[in-house]
N, C-alpha and C positions, 0 to 999 in steps of 0.2 A: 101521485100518491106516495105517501112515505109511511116508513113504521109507525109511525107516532098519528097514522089514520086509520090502521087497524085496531078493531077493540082489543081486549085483552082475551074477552072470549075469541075473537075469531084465530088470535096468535094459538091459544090452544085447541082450537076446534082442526086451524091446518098441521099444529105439530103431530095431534095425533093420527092424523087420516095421512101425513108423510109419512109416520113412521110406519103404519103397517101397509100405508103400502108400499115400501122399501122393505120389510119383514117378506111379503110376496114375492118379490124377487129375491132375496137372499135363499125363499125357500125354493126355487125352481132347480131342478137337475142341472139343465142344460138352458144357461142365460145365452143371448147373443150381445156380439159386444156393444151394440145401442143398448141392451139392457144393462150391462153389466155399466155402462158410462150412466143411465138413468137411477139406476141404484146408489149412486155414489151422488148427485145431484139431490136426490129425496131426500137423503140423512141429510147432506146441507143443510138441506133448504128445513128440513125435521127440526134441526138445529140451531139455525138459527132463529125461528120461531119460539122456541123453547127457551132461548138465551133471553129474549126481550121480556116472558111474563111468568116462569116456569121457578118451580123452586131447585133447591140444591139437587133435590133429587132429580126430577126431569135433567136436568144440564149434565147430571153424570149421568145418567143412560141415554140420554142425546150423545155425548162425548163417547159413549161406547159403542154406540149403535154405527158413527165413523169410523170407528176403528175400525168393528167388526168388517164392515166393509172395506175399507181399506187395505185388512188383512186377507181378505178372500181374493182382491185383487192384485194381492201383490205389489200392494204399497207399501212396505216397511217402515220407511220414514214417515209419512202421513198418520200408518198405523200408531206409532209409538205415540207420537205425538199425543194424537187423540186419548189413546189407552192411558196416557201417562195423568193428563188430565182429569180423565174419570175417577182414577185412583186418588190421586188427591183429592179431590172433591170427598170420596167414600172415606177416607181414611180420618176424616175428623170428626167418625164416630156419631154423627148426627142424623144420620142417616138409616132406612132398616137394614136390619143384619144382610140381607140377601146381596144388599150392592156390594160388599166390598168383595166376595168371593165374585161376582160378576167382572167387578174391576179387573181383580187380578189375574181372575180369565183371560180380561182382554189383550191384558200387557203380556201373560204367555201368549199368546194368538198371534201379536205385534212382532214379540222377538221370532217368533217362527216364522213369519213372512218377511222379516228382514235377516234371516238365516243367522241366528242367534240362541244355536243348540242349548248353551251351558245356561244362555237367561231366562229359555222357555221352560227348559226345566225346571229350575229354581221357583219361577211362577206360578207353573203348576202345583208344584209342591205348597208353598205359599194359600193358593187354591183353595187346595184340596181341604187344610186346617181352616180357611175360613169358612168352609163349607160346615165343618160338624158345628158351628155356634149361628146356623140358622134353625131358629126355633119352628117356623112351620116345614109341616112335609113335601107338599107340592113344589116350594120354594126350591128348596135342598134336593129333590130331585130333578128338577130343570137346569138348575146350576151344575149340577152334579153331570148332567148328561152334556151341557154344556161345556165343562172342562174334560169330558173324558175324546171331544171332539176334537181340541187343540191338535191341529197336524207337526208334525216336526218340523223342523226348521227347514228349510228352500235355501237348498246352495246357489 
């Protein structure tokens, strides 16, 4: 079997059911490291699903959702990568208000796991401004609690 024998519904039907349940893990206290390596397998696999039938949007919160993970794992480099991605993606405005403050979440998030004090700040700050020009309220508050999570940067 190849991509190109999956429908397009079933690419969305696995990107969403990888992503939340890679979201279940991200939410547990205490992962063990088979979860914590299955976490990071999910958003892949989330990802590239989302890449083959997903729009601009999907691919930048796929592209975040590695990161995020990435970042909780102390991937730095991985981190960036991905977050850097998502950002671009968000950045050409076509997108709803809520992604780019997500984005730029992530790349704070990144620089903090790759122990990048002065960039995570700056991100957050970044953030923070993209945050007041989300028009809904739920949005803006999940984001908002989202960037207020950003850890400092990991010497």
């Amino acid at each position: 079997m190849t991509a190109a024998d999956i429908t397009a519904e079933a690419h969305r039907a696995l990107g969403k059911q990888l992503f939340n349940k890679t979201w279940e893990l991200i939410d547990l206290p205490d992962r063990t490291a088979e979860q914590d390596r299955l976490m990071l397998v999910q958003a892949c696999a989330a990802w590239w699903h989302w890449d083959k039938v997903g729009t601009e949007q999907n691919r930048a919160i796929a592209d975040w959702q590695v990161a995020h993970v990435a970042s909780l794992l102390g991937h730095g480099d991985l981190a960036l990568d991905f977050a850097g991605s998502a950002l671009r993606r968000a950045e050409t405005g076509e997108l709803e208000d809520w992604v780019l403050a997500s984005a730029l979440e992530g790349v704070a998030r990144a620089h903090a796991a790759a122990g990048h004090q002065a960039e995570r700040d700056a991100y957050v700050a970044r953030a923070r401004e993209a945050l007041n020009q989300i028009s809904e309220d739920e949005e803006r508050r999940l984001i908002g609690g989202q960037i207020d999570s950003v850890p400092r940067a990991t010497s």
